[in-house]
mmJSON file of the N, C-alpha and C atoms, coordinates in Angstrom:
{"data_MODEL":{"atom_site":{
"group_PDB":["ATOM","ATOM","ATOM","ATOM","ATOM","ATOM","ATOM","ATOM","ATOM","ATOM","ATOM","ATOM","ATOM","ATOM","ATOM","ATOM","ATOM","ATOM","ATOM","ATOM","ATOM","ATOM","ATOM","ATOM","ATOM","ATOM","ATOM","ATOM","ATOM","ATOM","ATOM","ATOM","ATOM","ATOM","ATOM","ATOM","ATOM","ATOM","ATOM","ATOM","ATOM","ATOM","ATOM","ATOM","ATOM","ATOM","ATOM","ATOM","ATOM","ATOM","ATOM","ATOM","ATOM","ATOM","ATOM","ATOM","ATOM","ATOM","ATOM","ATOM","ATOM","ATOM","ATOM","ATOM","ATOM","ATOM","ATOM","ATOM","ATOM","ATOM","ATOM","ATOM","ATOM","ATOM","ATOM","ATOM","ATOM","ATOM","ATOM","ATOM","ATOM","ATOM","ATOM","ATOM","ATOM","ATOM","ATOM","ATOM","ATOM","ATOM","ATOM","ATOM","ATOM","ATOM","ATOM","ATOM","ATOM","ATOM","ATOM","ATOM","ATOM","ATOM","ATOM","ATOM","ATOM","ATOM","ATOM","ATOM","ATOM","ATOM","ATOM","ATOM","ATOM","ATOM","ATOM","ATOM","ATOM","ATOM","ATOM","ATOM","ATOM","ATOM","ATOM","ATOM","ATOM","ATOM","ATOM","ATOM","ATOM","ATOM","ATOM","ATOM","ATOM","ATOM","ATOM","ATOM","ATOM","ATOM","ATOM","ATOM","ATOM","ATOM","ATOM","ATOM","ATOM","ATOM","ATOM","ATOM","ATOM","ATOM","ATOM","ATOM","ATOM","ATOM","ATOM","ATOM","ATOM","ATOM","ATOM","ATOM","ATOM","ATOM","ATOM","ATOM","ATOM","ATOM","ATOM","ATOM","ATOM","ATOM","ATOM","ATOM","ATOM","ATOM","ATOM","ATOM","ATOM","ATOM","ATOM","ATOM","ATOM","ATOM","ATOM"],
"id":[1,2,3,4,5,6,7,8,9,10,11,12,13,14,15,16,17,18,19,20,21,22,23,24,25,26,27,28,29,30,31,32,33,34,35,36,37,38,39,40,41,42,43,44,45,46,47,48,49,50,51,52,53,54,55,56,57,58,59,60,61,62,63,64,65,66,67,68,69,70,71,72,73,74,75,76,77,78,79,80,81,82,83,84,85,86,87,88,89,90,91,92,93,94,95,96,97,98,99,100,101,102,103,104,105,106,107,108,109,110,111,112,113,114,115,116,117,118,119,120,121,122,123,124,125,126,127,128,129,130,131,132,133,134,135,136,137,138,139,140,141,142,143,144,145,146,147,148,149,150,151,152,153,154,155,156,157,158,159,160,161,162,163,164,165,166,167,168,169,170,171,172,173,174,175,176,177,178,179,180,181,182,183],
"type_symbol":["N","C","C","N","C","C","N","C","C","N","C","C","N","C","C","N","C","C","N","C","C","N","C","C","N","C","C","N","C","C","N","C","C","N","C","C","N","C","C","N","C","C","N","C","C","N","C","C","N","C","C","N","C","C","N","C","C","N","C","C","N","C","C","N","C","C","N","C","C","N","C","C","N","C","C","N","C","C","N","C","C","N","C","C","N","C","C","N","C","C","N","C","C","N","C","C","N","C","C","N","C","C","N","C","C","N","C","C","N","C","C","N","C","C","N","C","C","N","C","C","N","C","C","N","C","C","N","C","C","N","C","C","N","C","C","N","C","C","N","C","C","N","C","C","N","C","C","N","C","C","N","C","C","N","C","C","N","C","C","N","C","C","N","C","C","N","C","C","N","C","C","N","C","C","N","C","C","N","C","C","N","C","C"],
"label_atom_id":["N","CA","C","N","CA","C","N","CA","C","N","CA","C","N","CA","C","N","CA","C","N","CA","C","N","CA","C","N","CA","C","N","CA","C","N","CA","C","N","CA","C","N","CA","C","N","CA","C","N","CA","C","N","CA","C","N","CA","C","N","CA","C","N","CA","C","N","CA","C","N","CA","C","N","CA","C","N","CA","C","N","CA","C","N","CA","C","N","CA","C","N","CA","C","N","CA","C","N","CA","C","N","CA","C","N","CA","C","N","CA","C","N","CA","C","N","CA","C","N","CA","C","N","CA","C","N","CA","C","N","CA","C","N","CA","C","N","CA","C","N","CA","C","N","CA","C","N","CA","C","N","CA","C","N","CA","C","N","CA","C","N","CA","C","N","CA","C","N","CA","C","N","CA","C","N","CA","C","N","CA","C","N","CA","C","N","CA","C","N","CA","C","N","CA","C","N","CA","C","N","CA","C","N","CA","C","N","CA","C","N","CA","C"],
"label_alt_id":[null,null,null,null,null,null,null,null,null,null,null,null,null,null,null,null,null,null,null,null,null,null,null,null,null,null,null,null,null,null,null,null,null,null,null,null,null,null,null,null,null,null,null,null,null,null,null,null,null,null,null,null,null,null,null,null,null,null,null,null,null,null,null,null,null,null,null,null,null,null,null,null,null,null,null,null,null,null,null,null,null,null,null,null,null,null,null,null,null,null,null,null,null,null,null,null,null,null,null,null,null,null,null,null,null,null,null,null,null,null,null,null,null,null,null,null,null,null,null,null,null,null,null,null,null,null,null,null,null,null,null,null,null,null,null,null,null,null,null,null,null,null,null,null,null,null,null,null,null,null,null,null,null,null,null,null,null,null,null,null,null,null,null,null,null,null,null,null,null,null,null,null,null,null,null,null,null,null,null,null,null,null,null],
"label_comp_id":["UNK","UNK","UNK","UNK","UNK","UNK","UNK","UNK","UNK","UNK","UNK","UNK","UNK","UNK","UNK","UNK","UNK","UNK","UNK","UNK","UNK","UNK","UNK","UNK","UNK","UNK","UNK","UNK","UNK","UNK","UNK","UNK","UNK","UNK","UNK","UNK","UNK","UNK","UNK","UNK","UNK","UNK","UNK","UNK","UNK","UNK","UNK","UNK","UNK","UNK","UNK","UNK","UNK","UNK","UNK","UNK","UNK","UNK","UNK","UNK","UNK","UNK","UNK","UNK","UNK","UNK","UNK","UNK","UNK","UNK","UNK","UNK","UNK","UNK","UNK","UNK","UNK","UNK","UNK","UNK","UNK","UNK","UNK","UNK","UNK","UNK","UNK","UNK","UNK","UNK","UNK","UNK","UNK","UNK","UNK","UNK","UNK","UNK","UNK","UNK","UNK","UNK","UNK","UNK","UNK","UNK","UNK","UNK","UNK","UNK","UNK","UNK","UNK","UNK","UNK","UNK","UNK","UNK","UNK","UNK","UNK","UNK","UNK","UNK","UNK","UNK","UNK","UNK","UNK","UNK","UNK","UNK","UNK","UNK","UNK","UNK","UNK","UNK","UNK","UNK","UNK","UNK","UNK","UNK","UNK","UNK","UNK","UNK","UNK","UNK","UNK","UNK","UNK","UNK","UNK","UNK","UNK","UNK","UNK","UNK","UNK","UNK","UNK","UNK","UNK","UNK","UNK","UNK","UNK","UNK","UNK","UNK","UNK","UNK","UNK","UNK","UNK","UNK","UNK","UNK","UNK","UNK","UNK"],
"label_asym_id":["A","A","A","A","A","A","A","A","A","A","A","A","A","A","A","A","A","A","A","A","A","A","A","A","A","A","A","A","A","A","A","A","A","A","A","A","A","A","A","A","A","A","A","A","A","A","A","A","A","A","A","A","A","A","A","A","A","A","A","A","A","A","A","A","A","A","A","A","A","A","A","A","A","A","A","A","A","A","A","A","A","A","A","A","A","A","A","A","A","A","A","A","A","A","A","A","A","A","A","A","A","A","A","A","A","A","A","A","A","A","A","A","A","A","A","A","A","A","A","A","A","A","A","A","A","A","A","A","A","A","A","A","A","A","A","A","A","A","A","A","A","A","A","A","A","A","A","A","A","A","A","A","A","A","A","A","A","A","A","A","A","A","A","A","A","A","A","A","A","A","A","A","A","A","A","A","A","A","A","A","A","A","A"],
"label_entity_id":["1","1","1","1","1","1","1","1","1","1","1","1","1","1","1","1","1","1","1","1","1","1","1","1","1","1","1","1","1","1","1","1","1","1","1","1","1","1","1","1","1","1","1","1","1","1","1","1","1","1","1","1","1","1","1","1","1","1","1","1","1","1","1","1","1","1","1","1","1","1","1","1","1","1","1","1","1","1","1","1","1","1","1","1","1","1","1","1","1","1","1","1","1","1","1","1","1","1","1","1","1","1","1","1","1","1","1","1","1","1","1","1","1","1","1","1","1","1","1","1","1","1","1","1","1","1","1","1","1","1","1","1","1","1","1","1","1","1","1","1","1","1","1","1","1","1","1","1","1","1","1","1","1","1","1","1","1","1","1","1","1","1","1","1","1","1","1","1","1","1","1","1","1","1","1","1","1","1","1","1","1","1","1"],
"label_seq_id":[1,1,1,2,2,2,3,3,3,4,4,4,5,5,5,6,6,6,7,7,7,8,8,8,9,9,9,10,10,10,11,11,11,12,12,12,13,13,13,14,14,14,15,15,15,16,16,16,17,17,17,18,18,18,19,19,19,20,20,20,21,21,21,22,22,22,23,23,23,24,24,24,25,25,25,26,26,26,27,27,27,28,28,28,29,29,29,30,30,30,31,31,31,32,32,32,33,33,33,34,34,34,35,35,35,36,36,36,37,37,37,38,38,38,39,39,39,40,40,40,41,41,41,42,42,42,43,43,43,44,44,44,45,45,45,46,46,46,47,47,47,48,48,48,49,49,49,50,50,50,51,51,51,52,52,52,53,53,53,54,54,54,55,55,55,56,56,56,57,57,57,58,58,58,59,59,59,60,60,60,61,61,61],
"pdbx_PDB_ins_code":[null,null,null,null,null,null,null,null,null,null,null,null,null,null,null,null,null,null,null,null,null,null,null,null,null,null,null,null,null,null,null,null,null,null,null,null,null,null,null,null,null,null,null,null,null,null,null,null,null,null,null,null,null,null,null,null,null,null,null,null,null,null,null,null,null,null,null,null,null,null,null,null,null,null,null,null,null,null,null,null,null,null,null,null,null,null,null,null,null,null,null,null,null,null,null,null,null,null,null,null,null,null,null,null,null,null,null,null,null,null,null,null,null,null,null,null,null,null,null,null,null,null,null,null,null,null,null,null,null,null,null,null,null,null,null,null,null,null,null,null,null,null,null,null,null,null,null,null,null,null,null,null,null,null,null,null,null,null,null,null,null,null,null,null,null,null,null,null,null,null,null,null,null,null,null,null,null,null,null,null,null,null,null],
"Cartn_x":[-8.651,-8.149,-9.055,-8.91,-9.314,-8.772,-10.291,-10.667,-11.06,-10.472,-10.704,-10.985,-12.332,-12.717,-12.472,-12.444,-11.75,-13.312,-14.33,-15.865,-15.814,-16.35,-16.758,-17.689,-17.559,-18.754,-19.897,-21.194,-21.992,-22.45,-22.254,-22.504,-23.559,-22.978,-23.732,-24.405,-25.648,-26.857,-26.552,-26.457,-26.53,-28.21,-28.241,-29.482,-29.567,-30.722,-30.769,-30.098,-29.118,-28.759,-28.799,-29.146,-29.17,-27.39,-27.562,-25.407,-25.73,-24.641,-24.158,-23.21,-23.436,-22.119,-21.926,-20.626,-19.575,-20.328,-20.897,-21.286,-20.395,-18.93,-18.027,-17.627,-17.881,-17.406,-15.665,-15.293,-13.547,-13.182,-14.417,-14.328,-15.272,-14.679,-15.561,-15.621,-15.878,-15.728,-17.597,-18.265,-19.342,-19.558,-20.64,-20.527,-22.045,-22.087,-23.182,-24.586,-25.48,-26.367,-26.093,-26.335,-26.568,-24.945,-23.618,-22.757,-22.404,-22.844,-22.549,-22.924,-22.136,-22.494,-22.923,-23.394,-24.148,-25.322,-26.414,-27.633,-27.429,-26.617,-26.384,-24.72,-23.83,-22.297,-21.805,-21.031,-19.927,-18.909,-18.298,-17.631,-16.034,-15.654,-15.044,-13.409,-13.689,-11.821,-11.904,-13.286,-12.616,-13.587,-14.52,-15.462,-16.652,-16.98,-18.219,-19.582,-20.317,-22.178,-21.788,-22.5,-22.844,-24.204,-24.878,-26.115,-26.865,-27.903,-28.684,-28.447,-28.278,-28.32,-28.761,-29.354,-29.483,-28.295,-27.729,-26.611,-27.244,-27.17,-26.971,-25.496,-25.54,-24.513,-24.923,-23.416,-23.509,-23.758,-24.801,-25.83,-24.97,-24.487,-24.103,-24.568,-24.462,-25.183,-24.551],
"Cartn_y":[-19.424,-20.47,-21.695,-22.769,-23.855,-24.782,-25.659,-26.264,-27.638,-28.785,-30.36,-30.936,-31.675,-32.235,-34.181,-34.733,-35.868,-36.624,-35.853,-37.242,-37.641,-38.77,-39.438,-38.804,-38.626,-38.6,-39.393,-38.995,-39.596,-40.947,-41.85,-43.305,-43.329,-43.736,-43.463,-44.889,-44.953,-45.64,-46.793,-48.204,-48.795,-49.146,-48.911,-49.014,-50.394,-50.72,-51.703,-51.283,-51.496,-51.265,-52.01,-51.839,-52.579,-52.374,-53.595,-53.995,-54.623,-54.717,-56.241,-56.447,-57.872,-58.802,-59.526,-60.216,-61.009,-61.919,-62.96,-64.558,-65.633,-65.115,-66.305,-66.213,-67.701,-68.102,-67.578,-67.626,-66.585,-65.41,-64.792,-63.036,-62.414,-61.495,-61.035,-59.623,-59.477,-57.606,-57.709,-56.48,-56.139,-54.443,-53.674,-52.405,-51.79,-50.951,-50.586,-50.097,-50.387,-50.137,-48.816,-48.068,-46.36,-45.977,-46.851,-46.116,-47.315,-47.779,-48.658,-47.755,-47.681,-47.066,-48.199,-49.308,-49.783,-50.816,-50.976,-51.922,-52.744,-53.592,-54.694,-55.062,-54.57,-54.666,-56.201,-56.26,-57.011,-56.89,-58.015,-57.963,-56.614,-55.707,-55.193,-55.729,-57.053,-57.599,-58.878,-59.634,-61.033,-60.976,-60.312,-60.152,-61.272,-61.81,-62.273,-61.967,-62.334,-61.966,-61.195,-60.225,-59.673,-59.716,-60.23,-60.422,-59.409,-59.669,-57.95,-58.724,-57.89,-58.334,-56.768,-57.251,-56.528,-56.837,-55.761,-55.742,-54.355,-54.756,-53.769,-52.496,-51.595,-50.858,-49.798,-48.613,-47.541,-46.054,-45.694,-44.542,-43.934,-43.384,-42.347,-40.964,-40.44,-38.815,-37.756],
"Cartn_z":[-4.917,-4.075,-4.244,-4.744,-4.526,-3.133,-2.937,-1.793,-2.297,-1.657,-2.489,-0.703,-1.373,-0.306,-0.064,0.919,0.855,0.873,0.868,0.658,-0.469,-0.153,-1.597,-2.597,-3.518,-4.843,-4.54,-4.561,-4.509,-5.544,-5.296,-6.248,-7.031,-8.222,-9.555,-9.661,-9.807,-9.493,-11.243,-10.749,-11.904,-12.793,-13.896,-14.561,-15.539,-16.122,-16.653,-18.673,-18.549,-20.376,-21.045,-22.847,-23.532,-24.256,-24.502,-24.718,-25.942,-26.83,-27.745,-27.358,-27.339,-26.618,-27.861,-27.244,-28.459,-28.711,-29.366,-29.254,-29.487,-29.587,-29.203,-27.828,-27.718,-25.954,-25.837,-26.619,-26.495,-26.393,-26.759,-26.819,-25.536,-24.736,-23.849,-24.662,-25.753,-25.936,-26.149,-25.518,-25.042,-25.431,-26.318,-26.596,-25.824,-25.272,-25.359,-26.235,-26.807,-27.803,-28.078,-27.079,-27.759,-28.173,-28.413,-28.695,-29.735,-30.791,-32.031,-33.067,-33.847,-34.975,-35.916,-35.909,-36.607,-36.267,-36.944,-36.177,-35.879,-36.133,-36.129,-36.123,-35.239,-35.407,-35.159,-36.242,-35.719,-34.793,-34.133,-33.016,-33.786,-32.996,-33.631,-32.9,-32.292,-31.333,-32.722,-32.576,-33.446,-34.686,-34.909,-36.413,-36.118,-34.806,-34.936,-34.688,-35.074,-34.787,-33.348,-33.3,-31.845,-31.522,-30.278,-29.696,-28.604,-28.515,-27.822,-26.403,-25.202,-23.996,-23.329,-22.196,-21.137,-19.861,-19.517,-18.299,-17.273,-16.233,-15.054,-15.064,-15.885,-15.855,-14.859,-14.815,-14.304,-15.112,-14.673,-15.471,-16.361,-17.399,-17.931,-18.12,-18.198,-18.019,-19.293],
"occupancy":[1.0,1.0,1.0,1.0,1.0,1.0,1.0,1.0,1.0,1.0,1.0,1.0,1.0,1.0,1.0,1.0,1.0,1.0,1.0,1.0,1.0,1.0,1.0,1.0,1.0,1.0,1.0,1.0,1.0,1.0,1.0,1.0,1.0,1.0,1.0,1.0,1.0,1.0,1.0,1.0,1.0,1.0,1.0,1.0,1.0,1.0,1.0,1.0,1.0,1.0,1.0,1.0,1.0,1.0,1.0,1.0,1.0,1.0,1.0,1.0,1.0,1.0,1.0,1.0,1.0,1.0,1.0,1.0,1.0,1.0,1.0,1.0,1.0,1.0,1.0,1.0,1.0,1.0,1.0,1.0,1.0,1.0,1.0,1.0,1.0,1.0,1.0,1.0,1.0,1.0,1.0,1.0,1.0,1.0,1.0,1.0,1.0,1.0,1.0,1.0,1.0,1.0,1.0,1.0,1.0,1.0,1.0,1.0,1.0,1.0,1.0,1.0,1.0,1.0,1.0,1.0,1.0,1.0,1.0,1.0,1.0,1.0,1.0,1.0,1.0,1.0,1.0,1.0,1.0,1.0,1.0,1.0,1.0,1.0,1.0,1.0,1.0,1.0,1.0,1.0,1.0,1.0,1.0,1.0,1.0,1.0,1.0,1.0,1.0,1.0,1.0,1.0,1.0,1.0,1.0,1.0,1.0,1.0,1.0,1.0,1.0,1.0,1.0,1.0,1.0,1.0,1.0,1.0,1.0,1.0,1.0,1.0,1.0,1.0,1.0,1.0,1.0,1.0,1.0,1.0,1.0,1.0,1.0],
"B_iso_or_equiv":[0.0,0.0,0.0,0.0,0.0,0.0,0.0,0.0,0.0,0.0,0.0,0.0,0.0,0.0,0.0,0.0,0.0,0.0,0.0,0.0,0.0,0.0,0.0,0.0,0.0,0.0,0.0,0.0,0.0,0.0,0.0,0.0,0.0,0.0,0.0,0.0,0.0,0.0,0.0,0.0,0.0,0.0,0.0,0.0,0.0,0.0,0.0,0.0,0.0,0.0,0.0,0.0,0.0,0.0,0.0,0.0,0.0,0.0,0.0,0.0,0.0,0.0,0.0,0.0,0.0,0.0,0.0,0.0,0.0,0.0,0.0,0.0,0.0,0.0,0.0,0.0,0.0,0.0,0.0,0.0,0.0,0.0,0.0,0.0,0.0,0.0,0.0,0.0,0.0,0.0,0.0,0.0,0.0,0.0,0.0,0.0,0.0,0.0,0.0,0.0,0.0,0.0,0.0,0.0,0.0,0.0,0.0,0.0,0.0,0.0,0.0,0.0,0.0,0.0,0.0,0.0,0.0,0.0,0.0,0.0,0.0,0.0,0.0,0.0,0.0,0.0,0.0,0.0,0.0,0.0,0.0,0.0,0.0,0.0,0.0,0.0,0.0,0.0,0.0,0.0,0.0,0.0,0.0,0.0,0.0,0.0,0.0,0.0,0.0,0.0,0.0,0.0,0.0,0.0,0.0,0.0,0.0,0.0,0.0,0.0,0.0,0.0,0.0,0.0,0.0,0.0,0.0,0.0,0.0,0.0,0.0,0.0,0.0,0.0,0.0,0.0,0.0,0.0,0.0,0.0,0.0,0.0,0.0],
"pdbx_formal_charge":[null,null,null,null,null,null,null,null,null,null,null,null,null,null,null,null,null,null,null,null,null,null,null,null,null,null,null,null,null,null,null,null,null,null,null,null,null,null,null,null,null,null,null,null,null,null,null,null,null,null,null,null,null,null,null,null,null,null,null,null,null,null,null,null,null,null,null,null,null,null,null,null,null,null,null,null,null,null,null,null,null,null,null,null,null,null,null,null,null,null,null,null,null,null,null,null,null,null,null,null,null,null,null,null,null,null,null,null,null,null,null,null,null,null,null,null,null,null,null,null,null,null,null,null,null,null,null,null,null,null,null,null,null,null,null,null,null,null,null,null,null,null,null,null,null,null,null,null,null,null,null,null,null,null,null,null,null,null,null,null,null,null,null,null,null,null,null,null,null,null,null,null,null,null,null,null,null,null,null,null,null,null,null],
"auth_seq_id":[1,1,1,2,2,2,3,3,3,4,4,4,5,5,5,6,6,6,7,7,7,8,8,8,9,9,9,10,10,10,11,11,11,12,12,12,13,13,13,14,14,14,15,15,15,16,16,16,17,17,17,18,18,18,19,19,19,20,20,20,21,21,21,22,22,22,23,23,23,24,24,24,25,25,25,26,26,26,27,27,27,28,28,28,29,29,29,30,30,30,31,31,31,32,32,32,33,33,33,34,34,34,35,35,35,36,36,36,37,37,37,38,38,38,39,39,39,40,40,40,41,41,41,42,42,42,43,43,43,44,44,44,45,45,45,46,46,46,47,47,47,48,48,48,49,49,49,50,50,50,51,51,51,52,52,52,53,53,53,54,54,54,55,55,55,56,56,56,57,57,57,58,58,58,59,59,59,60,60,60,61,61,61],
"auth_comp_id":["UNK","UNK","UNK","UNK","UNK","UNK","UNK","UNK","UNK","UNK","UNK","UNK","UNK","UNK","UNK","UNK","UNK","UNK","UNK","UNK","UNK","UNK","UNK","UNK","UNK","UNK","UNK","UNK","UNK","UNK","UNK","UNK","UNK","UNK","UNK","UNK","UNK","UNK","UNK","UNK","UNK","UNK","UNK","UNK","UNK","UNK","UNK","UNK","UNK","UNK","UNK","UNK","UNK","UNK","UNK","UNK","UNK","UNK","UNK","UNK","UNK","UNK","UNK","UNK","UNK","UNK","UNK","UNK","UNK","UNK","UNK","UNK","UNK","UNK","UNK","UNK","UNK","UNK","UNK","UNK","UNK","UNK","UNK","UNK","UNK","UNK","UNK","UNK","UNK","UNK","UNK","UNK","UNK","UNK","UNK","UNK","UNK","UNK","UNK","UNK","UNK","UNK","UNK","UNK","UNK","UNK","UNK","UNK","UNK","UNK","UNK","UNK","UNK","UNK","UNK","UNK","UNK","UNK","UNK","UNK","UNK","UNK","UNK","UNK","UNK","UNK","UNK","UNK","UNK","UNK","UNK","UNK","UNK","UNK","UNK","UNK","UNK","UNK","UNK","UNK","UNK","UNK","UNK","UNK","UNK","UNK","UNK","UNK","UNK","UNK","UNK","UNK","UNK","UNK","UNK","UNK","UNK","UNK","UNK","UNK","UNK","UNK","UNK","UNK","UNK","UNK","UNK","UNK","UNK","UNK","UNK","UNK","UNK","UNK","UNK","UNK","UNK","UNK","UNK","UNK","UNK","UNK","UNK"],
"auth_asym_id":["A","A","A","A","A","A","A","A","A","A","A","A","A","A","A","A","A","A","A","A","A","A","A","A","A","A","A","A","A","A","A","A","A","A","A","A","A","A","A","A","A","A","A","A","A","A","A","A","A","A","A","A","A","A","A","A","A","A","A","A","A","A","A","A","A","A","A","A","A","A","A","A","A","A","A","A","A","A","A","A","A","A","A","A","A","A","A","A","A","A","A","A","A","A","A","A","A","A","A","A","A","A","A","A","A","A","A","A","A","A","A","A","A","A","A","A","A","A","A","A","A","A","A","A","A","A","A","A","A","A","A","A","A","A","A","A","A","A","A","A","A","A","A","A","A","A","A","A","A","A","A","A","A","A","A","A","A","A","A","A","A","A","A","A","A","A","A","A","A","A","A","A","A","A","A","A","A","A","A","A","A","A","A"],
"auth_atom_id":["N","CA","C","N","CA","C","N","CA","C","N","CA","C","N","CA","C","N","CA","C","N","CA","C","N","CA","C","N","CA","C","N","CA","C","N","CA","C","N","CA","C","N","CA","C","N","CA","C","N","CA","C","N","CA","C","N","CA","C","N","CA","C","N","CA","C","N","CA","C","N","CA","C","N","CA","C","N","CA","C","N","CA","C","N","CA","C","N","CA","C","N","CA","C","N","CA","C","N","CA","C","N","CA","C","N","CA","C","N","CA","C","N","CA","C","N","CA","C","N","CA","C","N","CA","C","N","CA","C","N","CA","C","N","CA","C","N","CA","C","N","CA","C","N","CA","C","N","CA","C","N","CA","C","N","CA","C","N","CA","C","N","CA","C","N","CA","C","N","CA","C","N","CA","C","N","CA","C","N","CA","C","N","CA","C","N","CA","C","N","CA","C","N","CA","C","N","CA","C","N","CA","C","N","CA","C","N","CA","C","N","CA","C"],
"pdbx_PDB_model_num":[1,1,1,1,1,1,1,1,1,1,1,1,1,1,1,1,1,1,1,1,1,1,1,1,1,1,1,1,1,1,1,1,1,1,1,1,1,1,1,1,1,1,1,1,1,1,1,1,1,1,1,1,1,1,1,1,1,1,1,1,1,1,1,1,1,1,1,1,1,1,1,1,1,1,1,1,1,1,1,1,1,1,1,1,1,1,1,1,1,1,1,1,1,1,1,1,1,1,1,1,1,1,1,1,1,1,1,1,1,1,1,1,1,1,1,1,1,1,1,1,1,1,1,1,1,1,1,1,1,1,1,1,1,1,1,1,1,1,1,1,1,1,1,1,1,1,1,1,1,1,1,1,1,1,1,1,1,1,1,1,1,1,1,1,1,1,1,1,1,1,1,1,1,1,1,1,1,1,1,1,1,1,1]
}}}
């Protein structure tokens, strides 16, 4: 017998991540570092330079 409870999930704590972001002001596409398969990717929506940023995401586990 399953039992489903109506509380919330406890909130997943945002951390500081490293991202590449688009560097055209037209493209918002943004990847996270640890999931690029390459050092240095190109934008994979419009093919331009992608840049290192730090963003406040939510933890992955």
């Amino acid at each position: 017998m399953a039992f489903f409870s109506k509380q919330q999930a406890e909130p997943v704590p945002d951390v500081e991540t490293k991202v590449w972001s688009c560097s055209s002001e037209s493209c918002s596409c943004w990847m996270r570092e640890d999931y690029s398969l390459h050092k240095t990717p190109d934008c994979p929506i419009c093919k331009s330079e992608m840049k290192q940023e730090v963003r406040m995401l939510p933890e992955l586990k």
